[in-house]
C-alpha positions in Angstrom: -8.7 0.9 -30.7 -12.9 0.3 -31.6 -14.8 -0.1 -29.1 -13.9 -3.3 -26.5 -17.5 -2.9 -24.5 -19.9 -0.7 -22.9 -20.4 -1.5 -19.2 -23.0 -0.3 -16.3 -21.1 1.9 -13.8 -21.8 2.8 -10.1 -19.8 5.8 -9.3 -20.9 6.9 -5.6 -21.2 10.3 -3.8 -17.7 11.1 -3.6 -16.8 10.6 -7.1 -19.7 13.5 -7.7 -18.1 15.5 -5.3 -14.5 15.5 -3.4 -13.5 12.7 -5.6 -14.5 13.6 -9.2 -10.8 14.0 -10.5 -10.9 10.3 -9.7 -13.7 9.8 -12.2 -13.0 12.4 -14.7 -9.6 10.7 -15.9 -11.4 7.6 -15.5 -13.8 8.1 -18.0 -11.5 9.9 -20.4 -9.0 7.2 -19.9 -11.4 4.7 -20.7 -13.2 5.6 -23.9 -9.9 6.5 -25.3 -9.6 2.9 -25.0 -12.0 1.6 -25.8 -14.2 1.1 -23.1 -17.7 3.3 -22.4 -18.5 3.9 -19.1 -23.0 3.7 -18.7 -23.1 5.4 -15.5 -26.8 3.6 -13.7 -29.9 4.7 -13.5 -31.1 6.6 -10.6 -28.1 4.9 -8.0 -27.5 5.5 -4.7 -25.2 5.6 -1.5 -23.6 2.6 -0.8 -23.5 3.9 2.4 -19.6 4.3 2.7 -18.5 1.0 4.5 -20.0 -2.2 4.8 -22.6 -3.2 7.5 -21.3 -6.2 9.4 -24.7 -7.0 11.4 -26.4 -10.2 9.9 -29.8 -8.1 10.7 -29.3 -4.9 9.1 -30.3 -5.0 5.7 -31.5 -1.3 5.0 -28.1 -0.2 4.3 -27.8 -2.9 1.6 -30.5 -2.5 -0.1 -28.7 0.4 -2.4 -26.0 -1.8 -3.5 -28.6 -4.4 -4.0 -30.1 -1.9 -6.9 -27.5 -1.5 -8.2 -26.1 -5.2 -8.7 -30.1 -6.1 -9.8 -29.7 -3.2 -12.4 -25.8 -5.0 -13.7 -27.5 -8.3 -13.7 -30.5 -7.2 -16.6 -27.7 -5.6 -18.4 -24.6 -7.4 -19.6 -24.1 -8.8 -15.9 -21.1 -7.2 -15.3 -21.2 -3.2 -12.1 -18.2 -1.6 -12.6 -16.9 -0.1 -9.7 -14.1 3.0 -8.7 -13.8 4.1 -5.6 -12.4 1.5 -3.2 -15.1 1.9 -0.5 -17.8 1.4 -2.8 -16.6 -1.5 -4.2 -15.4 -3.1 -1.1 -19.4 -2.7 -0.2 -21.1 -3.7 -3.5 -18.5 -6.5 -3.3 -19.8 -7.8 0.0 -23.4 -7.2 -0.7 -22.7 -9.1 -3.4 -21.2 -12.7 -1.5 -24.1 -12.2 0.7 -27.0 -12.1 -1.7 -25.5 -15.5 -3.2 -24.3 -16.6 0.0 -26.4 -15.8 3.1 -30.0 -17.0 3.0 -30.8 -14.9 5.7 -29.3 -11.5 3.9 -30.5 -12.7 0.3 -34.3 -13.2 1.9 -34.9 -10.2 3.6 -33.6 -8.2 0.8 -35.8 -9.9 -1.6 -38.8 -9.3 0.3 -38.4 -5.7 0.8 -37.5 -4.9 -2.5 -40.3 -6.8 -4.6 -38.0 -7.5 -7.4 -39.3 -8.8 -10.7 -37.2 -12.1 -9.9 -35.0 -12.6 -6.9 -31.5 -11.5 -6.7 -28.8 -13.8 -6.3 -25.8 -12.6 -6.8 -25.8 -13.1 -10.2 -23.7 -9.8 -11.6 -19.7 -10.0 -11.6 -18.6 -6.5 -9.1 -15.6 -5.3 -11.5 -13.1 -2.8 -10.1 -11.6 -0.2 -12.9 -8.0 -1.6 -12.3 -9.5 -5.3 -13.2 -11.1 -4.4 -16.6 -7.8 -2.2 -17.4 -5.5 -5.4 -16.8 -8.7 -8.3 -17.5 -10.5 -6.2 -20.2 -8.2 -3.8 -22.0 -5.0 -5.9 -21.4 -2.2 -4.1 -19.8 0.2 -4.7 -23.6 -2.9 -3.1 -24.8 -2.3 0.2 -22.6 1.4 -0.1 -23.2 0.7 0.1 -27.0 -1.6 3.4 -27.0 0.7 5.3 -24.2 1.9 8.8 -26.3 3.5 10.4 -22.8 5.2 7.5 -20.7 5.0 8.8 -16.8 8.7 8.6 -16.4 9.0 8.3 -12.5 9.5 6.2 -9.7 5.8 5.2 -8.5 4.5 3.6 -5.5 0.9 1.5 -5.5 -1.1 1.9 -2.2 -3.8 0.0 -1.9 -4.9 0.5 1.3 -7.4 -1.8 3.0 -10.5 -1.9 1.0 -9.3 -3.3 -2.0 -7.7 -6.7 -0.3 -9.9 -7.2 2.1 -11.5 -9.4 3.0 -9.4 -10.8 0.9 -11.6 -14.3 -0.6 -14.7 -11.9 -0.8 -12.7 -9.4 -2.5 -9.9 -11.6 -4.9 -8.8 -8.5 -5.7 -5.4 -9.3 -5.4 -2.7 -11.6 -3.3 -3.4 -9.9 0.0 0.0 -9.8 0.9 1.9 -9.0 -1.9 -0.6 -7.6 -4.9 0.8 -6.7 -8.1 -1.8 -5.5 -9.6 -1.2 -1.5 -9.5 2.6 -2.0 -10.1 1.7 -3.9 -13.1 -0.4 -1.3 -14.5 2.5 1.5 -13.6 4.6 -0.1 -16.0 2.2 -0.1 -19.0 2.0 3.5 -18.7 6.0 4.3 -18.2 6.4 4.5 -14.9 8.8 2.4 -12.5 7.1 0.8 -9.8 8.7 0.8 -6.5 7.6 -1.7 -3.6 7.8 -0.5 -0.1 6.5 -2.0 3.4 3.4 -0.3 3.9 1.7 -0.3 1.0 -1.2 -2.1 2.1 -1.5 -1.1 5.2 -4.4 1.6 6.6 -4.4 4.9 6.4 -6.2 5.6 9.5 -10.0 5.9 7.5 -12.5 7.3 9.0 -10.8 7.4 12.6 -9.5 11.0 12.2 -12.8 12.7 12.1 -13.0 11.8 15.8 -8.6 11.5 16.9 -6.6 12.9 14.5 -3.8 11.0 16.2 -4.6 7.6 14.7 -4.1 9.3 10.2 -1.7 11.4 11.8 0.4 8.7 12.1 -0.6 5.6 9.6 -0.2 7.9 7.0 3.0 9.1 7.7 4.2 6.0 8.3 2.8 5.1 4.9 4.2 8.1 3.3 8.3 7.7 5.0 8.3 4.2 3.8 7.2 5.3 0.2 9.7 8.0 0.1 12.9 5.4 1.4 12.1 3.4 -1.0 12.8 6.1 -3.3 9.3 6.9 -4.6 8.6 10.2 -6.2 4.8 10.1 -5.8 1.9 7.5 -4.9 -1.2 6.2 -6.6 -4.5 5.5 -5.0 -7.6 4.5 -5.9 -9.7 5.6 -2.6 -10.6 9.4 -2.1 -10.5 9.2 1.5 -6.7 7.4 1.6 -6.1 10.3 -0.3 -7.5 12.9 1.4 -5.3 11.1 4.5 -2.2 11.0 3.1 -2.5 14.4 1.4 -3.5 15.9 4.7 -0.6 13.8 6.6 2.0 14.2 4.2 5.1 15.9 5.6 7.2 14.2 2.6 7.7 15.4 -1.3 6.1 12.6 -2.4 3.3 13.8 -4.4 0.0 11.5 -3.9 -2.8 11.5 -6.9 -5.6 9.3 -8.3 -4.1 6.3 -10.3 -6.8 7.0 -13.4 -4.8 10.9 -13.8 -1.7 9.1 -14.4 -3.4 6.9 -16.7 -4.8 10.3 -18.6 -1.4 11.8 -18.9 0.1 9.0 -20.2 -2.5 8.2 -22.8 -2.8 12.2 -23.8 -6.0 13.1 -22.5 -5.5 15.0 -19.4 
């Protein structure tokens, strides 16, 4: 497969640190289909989750950047971890959206021209099934995954879910889609998009404890053999959590296996 398109991509901390096996089969994944990753100039932190006060623009202005940056080149940011994109998502709707949120930014920032919200926020599951075409994965898998799958997405990827149109918010099909390009059989189960328990644990360990075990049981009796994810910290949750044999892993290293680069 030649070369489909080469597209600015925002990676954020955690894929440089905790997170990089999320990004390394990413990136192999990608230009073995076709697909080069141009990582941005000089990004930075989103800033993790999205800042709902209408008066607080400081912690926008990275994702701002970043979107100005997508905008003077090709139009399109694609995105990987769920957390940033639920944030450059957001940042996005407001800047063609919210006068108040679009003005302030402006001023502080000095931009050339204004920013609008003129770039598309792409996440990597969207330009595998939008982009690449899911036949097209099908077609260049050499090890099929062979196992019973389960898709979590979590919060951040559905909601909210008409800034987001990600997916249906209630029953996506996205991620089961793409496990059976690569030869694995999706299975369905309750709480598949339901949280994990996020950021709560670092203060109550009580609140993970539980939503991912929850999230785990139901996975395993519906007969799943592992879960896919596309946010670091839903998997450091459910990892941490997990009193099941369901094995939990990054959705790009199942995509590497199958295409016979991992």
């Amino acid at each position: 497969m030649g070369i489909i398109m080469n597209i600015p991509y925002y990676p954020g901390c955690t894929l440089k640190t905790q997170g990089k096996q999320l990004d390394i089969y990413a990136r192999l994944s990608a230009e073995a289909l076709g697909v080069t990753m141009d990582e941005i100039d000089n990004w930075q932190c989103c800033g993790g989750t999205y800042g709902v006060s209408r008066d607080e623009i400081a912690t926008k202005l990275p994702a701002v950047r970043a979107l100005d940056y997508a905008k003077h080149h090709g139009g399109k940011l694609l995105t990987l971890c769920s957390a940033c994109h639920n944030v450059l998502k957001r940042v996005n709707d407001d800047m063609a959206h919210d006068d108040n949120v679009r003005t302030k930014a402006n001023n502080y920032m000095q931009l050339d021209e204004p920013y609008n919200g003129e770039a598309q926020v792409i996440h990597y599951l969207e330009m595998l099934r939008d982009v690449v075409g899911f036949d097209n994965i099908r077609a260049k898998v050499v090890n099929p995954i062979g196992k019973k799958v389960g898709a979590y997405y979590g919060c951040l990827l559905l909601r909210p879910s008409k800034v987001m149109a990600f997916d249906n918010p209630e029953n996506p099909t996205i991620i089961e889609d793409f496990l059976s390009a690569i030869g694995a059989t999706p299975v369905k189960y309750p709480m598949r998009n339901e949280c994990c328990g996020a950021y709560v644990g670092v203060k109550d360990e009580t609140t993970p404890t539980k939503r991912s075990g929850m999230i785990l049981h139901s996975a395993a009796e519906n007969g799943a053999e592992m879960v896919v994810t596309a946010c670091p910290l839903c998997l450091y949750n459910l990892n941490k959590y997990n009193d099941t044999d369901v094995k939990v892993v990054y959705f790009t290293e199942l995509l590497a296996e199958a295409l016979g680069v991992k």
